[in-house]
PDB file with SEQRES, HELIX, SHEET and CRYST1 records, atoms N, CA, C and O in Angstrom:
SEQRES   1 A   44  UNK UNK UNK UNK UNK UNK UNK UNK UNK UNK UNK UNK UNK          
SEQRES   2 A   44  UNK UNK UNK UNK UNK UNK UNK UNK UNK UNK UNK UNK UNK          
SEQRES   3 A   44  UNK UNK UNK UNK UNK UNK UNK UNK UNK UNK UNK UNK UNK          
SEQRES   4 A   44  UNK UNK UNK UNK UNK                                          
HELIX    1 AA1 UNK A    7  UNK A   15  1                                   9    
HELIX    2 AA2 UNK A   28  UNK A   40  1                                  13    
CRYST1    1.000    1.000    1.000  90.00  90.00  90.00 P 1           1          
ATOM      1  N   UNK A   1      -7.721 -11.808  -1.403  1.00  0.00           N  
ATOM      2  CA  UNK A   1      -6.432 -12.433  -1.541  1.00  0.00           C  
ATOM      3  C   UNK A   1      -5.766 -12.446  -0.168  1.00  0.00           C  
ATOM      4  O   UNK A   1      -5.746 -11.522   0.646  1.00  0.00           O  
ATOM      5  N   UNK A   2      -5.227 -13.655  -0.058  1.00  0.00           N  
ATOM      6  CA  UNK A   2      -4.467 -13.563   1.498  1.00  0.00           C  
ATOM      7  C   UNK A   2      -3.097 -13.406   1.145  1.00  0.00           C  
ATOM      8  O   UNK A   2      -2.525 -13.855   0.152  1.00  0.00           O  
ATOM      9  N   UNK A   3      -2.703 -12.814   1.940  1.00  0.00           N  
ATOM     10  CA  UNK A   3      -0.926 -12.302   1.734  1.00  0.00           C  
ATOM     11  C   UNK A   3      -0.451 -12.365   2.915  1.00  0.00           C  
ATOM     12  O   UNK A   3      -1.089 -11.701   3.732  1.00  0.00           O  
ATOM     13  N   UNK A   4       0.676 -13.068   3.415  1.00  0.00           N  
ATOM     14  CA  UNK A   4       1.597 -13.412   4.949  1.00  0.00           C  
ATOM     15  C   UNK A   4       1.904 -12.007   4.615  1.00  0.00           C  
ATOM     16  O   UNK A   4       1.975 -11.476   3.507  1.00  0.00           O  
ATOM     17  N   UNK A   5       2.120 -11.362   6.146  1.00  0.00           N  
ATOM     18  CA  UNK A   5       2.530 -10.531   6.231  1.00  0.00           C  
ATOM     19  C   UNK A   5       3.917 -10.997   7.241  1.00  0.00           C  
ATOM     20  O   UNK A   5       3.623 -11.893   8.032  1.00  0.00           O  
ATOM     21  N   UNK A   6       5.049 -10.621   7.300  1.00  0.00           N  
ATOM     22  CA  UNK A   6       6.277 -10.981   8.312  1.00  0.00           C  
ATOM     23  C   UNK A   6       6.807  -9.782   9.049  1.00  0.00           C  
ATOM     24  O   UNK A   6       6.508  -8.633   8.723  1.00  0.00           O  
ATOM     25  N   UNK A   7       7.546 -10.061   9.982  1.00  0.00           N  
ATOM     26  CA  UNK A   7       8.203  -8.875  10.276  1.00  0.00           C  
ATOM     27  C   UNK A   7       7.499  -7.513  10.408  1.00  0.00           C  
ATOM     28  O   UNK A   7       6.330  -7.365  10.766  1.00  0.00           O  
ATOM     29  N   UNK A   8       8.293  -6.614  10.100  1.00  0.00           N  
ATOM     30  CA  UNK A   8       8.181  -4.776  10.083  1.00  0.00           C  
ATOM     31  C   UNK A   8       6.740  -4.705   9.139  1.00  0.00           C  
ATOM     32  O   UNK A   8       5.924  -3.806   9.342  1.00  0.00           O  
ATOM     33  N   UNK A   9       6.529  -5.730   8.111  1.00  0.00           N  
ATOM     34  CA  UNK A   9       5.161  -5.797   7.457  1.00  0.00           C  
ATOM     35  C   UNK A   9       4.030  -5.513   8.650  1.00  0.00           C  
ATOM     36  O   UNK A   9       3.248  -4.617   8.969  1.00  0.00           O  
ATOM     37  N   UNK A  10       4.431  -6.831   9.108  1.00  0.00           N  
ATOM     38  CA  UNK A  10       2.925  -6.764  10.198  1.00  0.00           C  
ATOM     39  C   UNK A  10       3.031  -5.375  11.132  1.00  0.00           C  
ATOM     40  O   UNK A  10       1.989  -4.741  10.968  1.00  0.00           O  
ATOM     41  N   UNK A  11       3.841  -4.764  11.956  1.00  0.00           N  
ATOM     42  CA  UNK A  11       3.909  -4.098  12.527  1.00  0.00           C  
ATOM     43  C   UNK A  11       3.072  -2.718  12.112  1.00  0.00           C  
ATOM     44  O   UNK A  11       2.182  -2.158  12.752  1.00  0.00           O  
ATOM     45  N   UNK A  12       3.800  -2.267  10.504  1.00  0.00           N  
ATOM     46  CA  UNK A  12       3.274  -1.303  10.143  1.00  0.00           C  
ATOM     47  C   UNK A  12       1.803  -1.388   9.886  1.00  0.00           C  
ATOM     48  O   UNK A  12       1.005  -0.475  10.098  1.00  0.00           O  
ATOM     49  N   UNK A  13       1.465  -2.798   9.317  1.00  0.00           N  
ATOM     50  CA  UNK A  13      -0.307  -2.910   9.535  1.00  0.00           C  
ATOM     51  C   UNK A  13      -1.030  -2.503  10.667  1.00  0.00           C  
ATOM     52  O   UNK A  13      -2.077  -1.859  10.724  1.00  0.00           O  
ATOM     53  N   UNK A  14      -0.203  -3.049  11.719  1.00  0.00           N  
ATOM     54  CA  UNK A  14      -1.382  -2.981  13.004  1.00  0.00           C  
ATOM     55  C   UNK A  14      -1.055  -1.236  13.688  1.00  0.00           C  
ATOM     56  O   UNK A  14      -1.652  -0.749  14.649  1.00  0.00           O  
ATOM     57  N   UNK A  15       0.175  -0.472  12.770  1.00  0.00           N  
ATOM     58  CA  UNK A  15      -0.021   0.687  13.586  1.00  0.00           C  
ATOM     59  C   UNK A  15      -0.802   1.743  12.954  1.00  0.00           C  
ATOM     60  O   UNK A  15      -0.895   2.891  13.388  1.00  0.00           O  
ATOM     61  N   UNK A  16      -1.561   1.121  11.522  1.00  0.00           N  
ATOM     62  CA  UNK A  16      -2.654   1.886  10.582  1.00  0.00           C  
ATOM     63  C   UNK A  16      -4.173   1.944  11.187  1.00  0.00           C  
ATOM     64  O   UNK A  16      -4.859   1.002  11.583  1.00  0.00           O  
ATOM     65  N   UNK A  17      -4.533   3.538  11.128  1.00  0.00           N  
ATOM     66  CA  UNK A  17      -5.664   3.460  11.520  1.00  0.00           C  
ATOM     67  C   UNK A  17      -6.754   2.437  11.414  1.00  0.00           C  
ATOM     68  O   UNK A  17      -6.679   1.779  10.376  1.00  0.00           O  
ATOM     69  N   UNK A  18      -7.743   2.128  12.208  1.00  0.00           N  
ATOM     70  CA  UNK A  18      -8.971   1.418  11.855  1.00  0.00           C  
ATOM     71  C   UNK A  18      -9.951   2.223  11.670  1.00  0.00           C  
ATOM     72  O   UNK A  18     -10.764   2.291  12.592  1.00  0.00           O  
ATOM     73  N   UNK A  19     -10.171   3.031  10.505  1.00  0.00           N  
ATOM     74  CA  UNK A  19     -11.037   3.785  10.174  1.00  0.00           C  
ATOM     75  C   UNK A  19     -12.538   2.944   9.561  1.00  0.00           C  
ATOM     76  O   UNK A  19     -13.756   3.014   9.729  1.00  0.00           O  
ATOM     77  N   UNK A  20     -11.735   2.296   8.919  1.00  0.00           N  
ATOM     78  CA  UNK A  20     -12.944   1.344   7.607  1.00  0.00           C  
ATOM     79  C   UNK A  20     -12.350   0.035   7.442  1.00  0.00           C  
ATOM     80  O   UNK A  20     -11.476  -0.469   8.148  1.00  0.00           O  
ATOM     81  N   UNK A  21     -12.750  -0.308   6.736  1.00  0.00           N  
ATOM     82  CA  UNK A  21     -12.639  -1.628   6.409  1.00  0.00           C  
ATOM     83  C   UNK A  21     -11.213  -2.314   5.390  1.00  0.00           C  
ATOM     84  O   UNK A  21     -10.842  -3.481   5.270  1.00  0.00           O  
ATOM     85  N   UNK A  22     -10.641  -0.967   4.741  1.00  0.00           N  
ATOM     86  CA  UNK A  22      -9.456  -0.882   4.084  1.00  0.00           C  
ATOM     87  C   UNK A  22      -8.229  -0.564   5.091  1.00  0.00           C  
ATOM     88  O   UNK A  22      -8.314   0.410   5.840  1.00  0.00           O  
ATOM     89  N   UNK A  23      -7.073  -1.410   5.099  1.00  0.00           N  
ATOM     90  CA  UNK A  23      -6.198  -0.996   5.791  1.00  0.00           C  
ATOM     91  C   UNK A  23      -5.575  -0.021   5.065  1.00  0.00           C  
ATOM     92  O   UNK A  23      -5.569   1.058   5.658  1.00  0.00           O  
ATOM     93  N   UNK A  24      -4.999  -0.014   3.892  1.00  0.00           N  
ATOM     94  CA  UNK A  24      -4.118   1.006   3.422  1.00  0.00           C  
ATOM     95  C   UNK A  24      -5.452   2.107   2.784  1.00  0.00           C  
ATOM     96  O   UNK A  24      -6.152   1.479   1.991  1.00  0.00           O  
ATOM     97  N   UNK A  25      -5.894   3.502   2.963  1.00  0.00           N  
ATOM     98  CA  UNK A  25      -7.405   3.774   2.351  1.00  0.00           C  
ATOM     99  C   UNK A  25      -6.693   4.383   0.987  1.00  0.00           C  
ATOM    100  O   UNK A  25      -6.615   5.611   1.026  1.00  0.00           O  
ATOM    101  N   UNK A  26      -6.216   3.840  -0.082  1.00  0.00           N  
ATOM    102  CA  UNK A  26      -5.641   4.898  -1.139  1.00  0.00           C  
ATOM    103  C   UNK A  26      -6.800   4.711  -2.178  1.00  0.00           C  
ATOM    104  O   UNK A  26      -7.508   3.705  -2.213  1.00  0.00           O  
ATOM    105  N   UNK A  27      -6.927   5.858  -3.077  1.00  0.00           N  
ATOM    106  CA  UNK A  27      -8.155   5.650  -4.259  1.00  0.00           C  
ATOM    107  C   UNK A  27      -7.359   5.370  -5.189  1.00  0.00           C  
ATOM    108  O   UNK A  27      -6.421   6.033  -5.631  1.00  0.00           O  
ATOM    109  N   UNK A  28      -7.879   4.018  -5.593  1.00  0.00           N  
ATOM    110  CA  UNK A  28      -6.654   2.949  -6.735  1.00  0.00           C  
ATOM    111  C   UNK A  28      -6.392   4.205  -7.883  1.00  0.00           C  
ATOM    112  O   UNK A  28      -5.267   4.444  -8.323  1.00  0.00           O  
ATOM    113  N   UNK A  29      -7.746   5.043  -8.333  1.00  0.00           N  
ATOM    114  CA  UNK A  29      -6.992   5.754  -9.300  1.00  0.00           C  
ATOM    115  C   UNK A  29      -5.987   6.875  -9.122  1.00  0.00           C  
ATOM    116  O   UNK A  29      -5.446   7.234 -10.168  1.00  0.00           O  
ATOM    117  N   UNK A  30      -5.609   7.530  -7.961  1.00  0.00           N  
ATOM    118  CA  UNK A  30      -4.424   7.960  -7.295  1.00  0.00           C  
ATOM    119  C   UNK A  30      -3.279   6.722  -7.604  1.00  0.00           C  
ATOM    120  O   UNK A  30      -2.476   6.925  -8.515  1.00  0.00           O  
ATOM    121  N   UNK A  31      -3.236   5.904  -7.116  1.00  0.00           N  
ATOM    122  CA  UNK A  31      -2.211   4.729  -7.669  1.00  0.00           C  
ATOM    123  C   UNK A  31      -2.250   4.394  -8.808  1.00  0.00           C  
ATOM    124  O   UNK A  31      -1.173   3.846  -9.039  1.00  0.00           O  
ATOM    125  N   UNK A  32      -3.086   4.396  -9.998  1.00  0.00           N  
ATOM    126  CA  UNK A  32      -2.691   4.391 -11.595  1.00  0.00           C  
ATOM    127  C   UNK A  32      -2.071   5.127 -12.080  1.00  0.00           C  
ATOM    128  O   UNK A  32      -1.279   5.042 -13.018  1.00  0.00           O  
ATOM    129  N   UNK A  33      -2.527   6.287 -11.191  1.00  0.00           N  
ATOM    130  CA  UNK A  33      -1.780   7.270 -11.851  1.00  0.00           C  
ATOM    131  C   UNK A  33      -0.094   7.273 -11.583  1.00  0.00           C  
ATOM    132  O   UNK A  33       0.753   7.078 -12.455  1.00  0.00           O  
ATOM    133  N   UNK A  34       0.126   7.511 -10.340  1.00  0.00           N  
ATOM    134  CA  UNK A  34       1.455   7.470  -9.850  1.00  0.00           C  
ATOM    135  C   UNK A  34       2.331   6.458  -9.977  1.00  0.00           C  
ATOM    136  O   UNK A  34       3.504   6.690 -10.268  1.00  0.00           O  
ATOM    137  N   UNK A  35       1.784   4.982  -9.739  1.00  0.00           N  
ATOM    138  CA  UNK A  35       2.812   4.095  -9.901  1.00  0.00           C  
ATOM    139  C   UNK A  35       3.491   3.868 -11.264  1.00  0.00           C  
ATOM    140  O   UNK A  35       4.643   3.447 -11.369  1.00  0.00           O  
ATOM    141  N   UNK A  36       2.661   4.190 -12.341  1.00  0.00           N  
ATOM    142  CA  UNK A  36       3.964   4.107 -13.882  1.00  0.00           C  
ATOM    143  C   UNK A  36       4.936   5.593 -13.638  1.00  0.00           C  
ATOM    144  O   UNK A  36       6.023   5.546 -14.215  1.00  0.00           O  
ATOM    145  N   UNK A  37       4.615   7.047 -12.752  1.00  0.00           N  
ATOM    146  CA  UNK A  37       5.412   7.949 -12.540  1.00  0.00           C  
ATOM    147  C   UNK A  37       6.649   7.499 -11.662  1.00  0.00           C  
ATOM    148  O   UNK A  37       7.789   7.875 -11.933  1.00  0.00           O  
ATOM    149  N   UNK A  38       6.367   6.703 -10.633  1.00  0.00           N  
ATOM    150  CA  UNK A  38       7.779   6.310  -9.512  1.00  0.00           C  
ATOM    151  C   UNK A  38       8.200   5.511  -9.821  1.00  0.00           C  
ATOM    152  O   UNK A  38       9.183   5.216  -9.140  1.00  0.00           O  
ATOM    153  N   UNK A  39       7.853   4.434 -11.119  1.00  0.00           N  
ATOM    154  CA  UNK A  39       8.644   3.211 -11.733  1.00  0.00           C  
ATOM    155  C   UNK A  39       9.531   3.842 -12.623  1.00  0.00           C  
ATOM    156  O   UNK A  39      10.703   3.478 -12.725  1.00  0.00           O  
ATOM    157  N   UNK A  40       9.044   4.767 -13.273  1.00  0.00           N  
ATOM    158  CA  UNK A  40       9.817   5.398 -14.322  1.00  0.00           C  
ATOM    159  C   UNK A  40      10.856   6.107 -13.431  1.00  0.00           C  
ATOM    160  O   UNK A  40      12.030   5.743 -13.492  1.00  0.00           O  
ATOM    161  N   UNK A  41      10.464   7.134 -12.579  1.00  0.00           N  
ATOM    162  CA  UNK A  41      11.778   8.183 -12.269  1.00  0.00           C  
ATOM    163  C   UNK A  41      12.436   7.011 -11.438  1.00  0.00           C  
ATOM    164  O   UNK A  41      13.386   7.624 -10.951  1.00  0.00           O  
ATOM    165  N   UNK A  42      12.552   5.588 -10.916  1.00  0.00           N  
ATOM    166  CA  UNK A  42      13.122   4.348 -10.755  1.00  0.00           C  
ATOM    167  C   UNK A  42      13.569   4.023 -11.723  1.00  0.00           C  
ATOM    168  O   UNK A  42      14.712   3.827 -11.309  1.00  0.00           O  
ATOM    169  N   UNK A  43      13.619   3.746 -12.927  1.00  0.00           N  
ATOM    170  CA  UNK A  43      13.943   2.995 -13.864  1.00  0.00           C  
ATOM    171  C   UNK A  43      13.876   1.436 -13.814  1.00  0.00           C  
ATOM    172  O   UNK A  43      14.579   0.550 -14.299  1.00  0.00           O  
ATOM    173  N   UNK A  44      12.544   1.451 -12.890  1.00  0.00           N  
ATOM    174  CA  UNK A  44      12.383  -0.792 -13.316  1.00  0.00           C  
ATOM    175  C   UNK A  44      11.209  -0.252 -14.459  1.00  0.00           C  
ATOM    176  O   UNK A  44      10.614  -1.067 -15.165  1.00  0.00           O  
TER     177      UNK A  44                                                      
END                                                                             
């Protein structure tokens, strides 16, 4: 998927390691888990 990145976006990309081939390296199931926890204590 291509996504524009603008602004402070791009910046913070290019100041992420180049370890691999993933810019952000998170294990999606670390993010299943958490993102319905920080939406909720958010309330969207």
């Amino acid at each position: 998927m291509l996504v524009p990145l603008l602004g402070e976006a791009w910046t913070i990309l290019q100041s992420q390691p180049k370890n691999n081939e993933l810019i952000f390296p998170y294990n999606s199931r670390s993010v299943t888990v958490y993102f319905p926890r920080i939406r909720n204590k958010l309330g969207i």
